[in-house]
N, CA, C and O of each residue as an XYZ file, in Angstrom:
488
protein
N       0.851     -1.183      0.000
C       0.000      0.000      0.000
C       0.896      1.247      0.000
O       1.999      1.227      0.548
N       0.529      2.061     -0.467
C       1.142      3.368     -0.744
C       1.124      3.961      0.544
O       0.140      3.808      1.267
N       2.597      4.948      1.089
C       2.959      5.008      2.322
C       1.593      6.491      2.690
O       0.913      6.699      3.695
N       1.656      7.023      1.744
C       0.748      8.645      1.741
C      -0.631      8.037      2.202
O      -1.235      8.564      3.136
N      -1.284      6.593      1.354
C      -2.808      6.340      1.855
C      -2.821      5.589      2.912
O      -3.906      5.164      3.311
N      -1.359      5.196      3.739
C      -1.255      4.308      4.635
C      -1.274      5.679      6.070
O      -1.501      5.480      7.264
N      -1.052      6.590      5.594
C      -0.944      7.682      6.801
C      -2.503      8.019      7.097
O      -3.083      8.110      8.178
N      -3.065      8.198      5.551
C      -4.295      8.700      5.291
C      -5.088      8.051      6.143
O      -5.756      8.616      7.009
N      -5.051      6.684      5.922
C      -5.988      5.700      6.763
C      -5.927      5.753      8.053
O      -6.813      5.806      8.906
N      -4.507      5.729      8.133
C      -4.282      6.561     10.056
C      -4.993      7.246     10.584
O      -5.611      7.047     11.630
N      -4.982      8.362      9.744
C      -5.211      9.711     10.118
C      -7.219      9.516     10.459
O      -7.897      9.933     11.398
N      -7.639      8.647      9.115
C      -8.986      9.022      9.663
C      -9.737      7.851     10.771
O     -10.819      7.896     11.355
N      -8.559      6.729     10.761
C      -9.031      5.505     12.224
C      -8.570      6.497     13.018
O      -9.237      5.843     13.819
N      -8.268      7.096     13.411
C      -7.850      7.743     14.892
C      -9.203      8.194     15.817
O     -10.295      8.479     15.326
N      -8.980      8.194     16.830
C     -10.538      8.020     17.681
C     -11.118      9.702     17.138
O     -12.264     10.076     16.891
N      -9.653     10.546     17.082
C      -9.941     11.685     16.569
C     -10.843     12.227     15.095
O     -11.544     13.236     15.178
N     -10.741     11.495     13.857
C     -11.119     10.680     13.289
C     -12.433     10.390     12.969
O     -12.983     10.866     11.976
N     -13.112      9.441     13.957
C     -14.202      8.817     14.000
C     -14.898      9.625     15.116
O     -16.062      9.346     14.829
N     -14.979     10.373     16.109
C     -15.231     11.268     16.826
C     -16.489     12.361     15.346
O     -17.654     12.720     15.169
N     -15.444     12.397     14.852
C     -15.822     14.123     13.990
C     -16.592     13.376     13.285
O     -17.550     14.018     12.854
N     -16.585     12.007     12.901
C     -17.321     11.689     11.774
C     -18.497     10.992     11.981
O     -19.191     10.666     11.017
N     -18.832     10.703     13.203
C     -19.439     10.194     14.040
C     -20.742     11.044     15.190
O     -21.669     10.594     15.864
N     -20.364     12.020     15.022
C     -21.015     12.763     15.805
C     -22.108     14.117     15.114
O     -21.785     14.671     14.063
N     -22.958     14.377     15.618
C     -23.937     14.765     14.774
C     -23.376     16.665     14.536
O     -23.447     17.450     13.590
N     -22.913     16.739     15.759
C     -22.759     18.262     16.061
C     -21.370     18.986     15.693
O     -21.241     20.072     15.126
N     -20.165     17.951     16.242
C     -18.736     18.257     15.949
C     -18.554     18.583     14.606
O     -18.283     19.776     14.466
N     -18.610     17.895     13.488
C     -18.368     18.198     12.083
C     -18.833     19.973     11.775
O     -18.109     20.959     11.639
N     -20.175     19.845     11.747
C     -20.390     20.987     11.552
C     -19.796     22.395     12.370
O     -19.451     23.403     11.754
N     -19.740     22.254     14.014
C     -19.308     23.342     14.742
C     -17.779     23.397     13.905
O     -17.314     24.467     13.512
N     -17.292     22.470     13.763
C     -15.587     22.497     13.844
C     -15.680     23.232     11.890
O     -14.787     23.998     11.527
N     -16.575     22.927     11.123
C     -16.472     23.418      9.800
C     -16.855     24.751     10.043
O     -16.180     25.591      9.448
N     -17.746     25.154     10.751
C     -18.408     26.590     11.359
C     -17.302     27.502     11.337
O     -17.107     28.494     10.634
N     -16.299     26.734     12.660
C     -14.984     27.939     12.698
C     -13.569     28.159     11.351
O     -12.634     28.949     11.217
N     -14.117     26.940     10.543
C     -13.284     26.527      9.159
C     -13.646     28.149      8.253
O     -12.947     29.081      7.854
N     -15.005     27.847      8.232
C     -15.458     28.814      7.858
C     -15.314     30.255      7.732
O     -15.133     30.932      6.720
N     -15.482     30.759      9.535
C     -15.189     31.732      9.547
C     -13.676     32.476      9.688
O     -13.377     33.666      9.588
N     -12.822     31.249      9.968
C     -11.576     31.531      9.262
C     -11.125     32.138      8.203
O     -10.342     33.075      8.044
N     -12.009     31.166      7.172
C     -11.909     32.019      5.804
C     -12.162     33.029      5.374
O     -11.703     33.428      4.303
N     -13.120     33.822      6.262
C     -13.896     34.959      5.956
C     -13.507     35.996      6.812
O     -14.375     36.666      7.371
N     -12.199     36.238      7.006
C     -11.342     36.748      8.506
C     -10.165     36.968      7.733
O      -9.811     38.119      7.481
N      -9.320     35.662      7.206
C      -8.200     36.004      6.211
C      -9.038     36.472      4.340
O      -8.543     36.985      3.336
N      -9.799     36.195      4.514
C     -10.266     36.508      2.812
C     -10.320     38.077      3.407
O      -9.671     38.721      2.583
N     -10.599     38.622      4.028
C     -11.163     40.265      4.956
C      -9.957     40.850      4.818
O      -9.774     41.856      4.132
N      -9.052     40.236      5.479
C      -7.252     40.878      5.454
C      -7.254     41.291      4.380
O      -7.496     42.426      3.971
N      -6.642     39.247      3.207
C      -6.068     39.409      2.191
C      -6.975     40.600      1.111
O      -6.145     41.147      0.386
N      -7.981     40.965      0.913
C      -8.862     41.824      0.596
C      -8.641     43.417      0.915
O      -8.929     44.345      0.159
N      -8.027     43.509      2.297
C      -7.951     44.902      2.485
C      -6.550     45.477      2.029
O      -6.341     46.641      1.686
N      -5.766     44.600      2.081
C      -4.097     44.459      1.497
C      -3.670     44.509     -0.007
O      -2.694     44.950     -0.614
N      -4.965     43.789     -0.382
C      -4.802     43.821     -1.942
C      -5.588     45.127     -2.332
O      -5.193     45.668     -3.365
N      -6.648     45.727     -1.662
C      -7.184     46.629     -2.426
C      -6.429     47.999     -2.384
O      -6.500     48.765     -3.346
N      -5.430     48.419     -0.841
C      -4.694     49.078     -0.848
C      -3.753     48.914     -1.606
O      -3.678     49.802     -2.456
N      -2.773     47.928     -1.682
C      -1.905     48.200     -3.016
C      -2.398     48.545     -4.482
O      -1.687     49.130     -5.298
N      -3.641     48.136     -4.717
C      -4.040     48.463     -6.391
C      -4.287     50.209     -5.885
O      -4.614     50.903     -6.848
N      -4.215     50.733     -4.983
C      -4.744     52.198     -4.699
C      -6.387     52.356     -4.522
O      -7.077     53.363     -4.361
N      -6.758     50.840     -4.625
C      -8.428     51.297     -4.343
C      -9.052     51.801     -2.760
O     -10.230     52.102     -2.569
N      -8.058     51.811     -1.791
C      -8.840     51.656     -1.097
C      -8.125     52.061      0.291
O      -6.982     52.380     -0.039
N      -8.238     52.182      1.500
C      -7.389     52.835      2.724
C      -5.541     53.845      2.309
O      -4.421     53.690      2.796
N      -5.956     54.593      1.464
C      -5.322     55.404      0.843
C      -4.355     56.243      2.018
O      -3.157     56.502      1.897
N      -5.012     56.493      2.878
C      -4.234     57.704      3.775
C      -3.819     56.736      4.660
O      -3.399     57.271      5.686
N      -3.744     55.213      4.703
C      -2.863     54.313      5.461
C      -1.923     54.218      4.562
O      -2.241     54.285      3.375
N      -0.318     54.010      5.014
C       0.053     53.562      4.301
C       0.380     51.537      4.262
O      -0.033     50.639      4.995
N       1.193     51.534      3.170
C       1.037     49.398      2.805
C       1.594     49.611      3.669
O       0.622     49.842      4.387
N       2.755     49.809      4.564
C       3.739     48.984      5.095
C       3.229     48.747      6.833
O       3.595     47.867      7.612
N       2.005     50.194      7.111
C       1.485     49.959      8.031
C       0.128     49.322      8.332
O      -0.186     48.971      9.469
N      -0.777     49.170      7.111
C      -1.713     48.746      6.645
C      -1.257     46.888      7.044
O      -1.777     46.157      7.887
N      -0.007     46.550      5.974
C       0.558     44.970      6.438
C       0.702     44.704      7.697
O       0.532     43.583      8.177
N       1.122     46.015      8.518
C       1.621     45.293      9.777
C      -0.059     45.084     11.020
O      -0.385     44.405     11.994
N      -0.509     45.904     10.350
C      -1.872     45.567     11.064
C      -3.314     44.718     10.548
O      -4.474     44.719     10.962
N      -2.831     44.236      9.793
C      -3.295     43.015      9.114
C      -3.094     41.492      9.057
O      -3.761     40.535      8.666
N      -1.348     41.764      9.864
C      -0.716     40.540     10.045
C      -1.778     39.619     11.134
O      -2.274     38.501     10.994
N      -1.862     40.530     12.153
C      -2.177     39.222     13.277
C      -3.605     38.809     12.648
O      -4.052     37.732     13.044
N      -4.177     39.350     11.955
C      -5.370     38.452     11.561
C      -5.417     37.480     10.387
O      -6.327     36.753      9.989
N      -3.982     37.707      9.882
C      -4.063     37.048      9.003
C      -3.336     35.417      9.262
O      -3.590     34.351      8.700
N      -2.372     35.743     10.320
C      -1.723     34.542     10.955
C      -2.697     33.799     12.202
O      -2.628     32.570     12.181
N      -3.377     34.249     13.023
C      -4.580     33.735     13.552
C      -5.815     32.829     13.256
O      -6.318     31.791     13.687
N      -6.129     34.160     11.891
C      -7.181     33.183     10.880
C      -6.426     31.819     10.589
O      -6.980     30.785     10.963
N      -5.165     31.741      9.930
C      -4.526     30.760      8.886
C      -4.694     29.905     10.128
O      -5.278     28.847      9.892
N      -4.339     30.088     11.376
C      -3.848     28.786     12.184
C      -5.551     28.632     12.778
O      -5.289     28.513     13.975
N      -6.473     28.589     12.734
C      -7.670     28.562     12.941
C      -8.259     27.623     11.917
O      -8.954     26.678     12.292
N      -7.954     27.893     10.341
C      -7.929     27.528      9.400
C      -7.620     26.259      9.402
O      -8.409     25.320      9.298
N      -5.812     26.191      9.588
C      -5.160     25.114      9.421
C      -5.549     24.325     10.770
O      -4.967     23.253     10.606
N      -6.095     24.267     11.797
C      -6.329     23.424     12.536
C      -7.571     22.547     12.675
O      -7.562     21.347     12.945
N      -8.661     23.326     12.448
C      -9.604     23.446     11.627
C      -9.799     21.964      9.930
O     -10.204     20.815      9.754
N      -9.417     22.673      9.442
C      -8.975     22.180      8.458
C      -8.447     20.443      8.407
O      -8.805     19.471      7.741
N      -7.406     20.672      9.495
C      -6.876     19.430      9.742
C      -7.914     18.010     10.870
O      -7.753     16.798     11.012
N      -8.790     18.880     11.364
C      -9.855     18.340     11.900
C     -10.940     17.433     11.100
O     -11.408     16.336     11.403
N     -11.246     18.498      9.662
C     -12.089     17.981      9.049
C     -11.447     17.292      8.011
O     -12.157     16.633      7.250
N      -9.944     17.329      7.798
C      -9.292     15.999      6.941
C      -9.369     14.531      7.610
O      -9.442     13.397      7.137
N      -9.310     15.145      9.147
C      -9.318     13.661      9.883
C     -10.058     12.889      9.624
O      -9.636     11.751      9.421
N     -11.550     13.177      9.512
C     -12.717     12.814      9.275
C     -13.350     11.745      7.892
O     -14.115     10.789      7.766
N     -12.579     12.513      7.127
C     -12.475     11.843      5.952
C     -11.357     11.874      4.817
O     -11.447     12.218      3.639
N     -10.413     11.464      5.461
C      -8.687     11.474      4.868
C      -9.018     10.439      3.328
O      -8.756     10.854      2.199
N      -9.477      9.406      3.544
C      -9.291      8.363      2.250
C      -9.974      8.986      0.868
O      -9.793      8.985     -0.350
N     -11.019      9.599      2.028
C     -11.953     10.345      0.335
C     -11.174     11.416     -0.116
O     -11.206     11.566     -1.337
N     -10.421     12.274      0.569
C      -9.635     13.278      0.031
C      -8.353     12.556     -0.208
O      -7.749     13.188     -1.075
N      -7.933     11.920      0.024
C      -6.761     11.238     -0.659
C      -7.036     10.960     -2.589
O      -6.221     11.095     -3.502
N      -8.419     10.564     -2.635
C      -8.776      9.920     -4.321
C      -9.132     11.353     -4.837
O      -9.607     11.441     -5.969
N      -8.928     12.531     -4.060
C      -9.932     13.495     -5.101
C      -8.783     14.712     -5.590
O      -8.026     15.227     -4.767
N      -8.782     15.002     -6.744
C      -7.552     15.675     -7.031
C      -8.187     17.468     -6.927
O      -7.552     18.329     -7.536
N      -9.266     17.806     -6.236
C      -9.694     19.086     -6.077
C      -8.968     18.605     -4.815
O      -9.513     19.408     -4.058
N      -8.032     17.803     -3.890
C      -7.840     18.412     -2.706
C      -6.392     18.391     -2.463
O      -5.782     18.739     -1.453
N      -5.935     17.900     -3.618
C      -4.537     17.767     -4.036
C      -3.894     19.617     -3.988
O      -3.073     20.349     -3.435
N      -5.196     19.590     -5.206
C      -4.898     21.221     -6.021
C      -5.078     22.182     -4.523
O      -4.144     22.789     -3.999
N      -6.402     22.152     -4.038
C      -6.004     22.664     -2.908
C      -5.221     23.250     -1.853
O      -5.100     24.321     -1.257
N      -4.613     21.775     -1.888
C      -3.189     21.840     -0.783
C      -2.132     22.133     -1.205
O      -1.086     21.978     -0.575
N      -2.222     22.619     -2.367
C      -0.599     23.086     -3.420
C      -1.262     24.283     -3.172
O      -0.836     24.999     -2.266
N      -2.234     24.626     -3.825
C      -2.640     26.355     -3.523
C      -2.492     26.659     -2.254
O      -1.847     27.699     -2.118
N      -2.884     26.095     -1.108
C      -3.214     26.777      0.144
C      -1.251     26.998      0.287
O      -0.914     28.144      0.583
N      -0.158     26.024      0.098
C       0.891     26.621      0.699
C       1.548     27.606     -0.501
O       2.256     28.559     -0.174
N       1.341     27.388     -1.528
C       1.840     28.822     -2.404
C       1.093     29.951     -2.202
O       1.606     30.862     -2.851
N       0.000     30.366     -1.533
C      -0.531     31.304     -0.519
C       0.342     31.488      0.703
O       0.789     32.497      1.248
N       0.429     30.374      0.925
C       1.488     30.826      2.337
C       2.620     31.470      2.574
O       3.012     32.302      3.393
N       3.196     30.710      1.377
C       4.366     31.375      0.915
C       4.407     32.322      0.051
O       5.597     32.461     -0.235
N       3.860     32.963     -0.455
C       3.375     34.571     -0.845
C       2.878     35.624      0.012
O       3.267     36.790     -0.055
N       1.953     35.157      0.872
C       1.728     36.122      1.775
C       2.608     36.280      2.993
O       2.730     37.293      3.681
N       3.325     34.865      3.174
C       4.215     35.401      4.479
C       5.805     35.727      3.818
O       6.782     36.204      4.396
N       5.731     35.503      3.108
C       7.328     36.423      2.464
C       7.405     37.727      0.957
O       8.226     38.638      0.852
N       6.427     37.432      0.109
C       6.512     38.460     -0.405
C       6.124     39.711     -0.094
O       6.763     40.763     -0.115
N       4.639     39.406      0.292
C       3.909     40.636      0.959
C       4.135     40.974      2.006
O       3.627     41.983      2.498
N       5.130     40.049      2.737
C       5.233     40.423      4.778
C       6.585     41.780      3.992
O       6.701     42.932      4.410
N       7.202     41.319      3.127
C       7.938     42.877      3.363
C       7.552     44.306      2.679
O       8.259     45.313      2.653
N       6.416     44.155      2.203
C       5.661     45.747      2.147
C       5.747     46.623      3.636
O       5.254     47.748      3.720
């Protein structure tokens, strides 16, 4: 068996796992805060991008605009990513076969690594 679907399978037997997938209320609360993660860093990355095109918090400037954007944007992500990693637990094998979660997880860290090194030095 392939060592990646041998983790996978780990990951979703774990009592942790079967807990989330198992339970009527957990899945959803724990996708709830997935959620509003996203809508916390999408808020940042949104106010960061609209100031650099010049649309928008004009009499801030980027470099202070970034620095007060950071903690919500590193908060959200780890909210996100924990989050996130909750509801992979749940169902690791099905996201193992699906290549929207492949693409995903290549996007989510070339985000990471754009926003925490290109844009962290504005």
């Amino acid at each position: 068996m392939n060592p990646v679907l041998q983790f996978f399978t780990w990951i979703e037997a774990t009592p942790l796992g079967a807990a989330l997938r198992d339970s009527l209320w957990l899945f959803p609360v724990v996708e709830s805060f997935h959620l509003l993660g996203l809508a916390v860093i999408g808020g940042a990355v949104l106010m960061l991008d609209m100031r650099m095109l010049g649309l928008g918090l004009t009499r801030t400037s980027l470099s202070e605009l970034a620095r007060d954007t950071r903690p919500f944007l590193f908060w959200s992500l780890m909210v996100m990513l924990i989050s996130g990693f909750l509801l992979f637990a749940s169902e690791a094998t099905k996201c193992y076969a699906n290549a929207a979660f492949w693409f995903k997880m290549g996007s989510l860290a070339l985000a990471i690594l754009f926003t925490f090194t290109v844009q962290a030095g504005w």
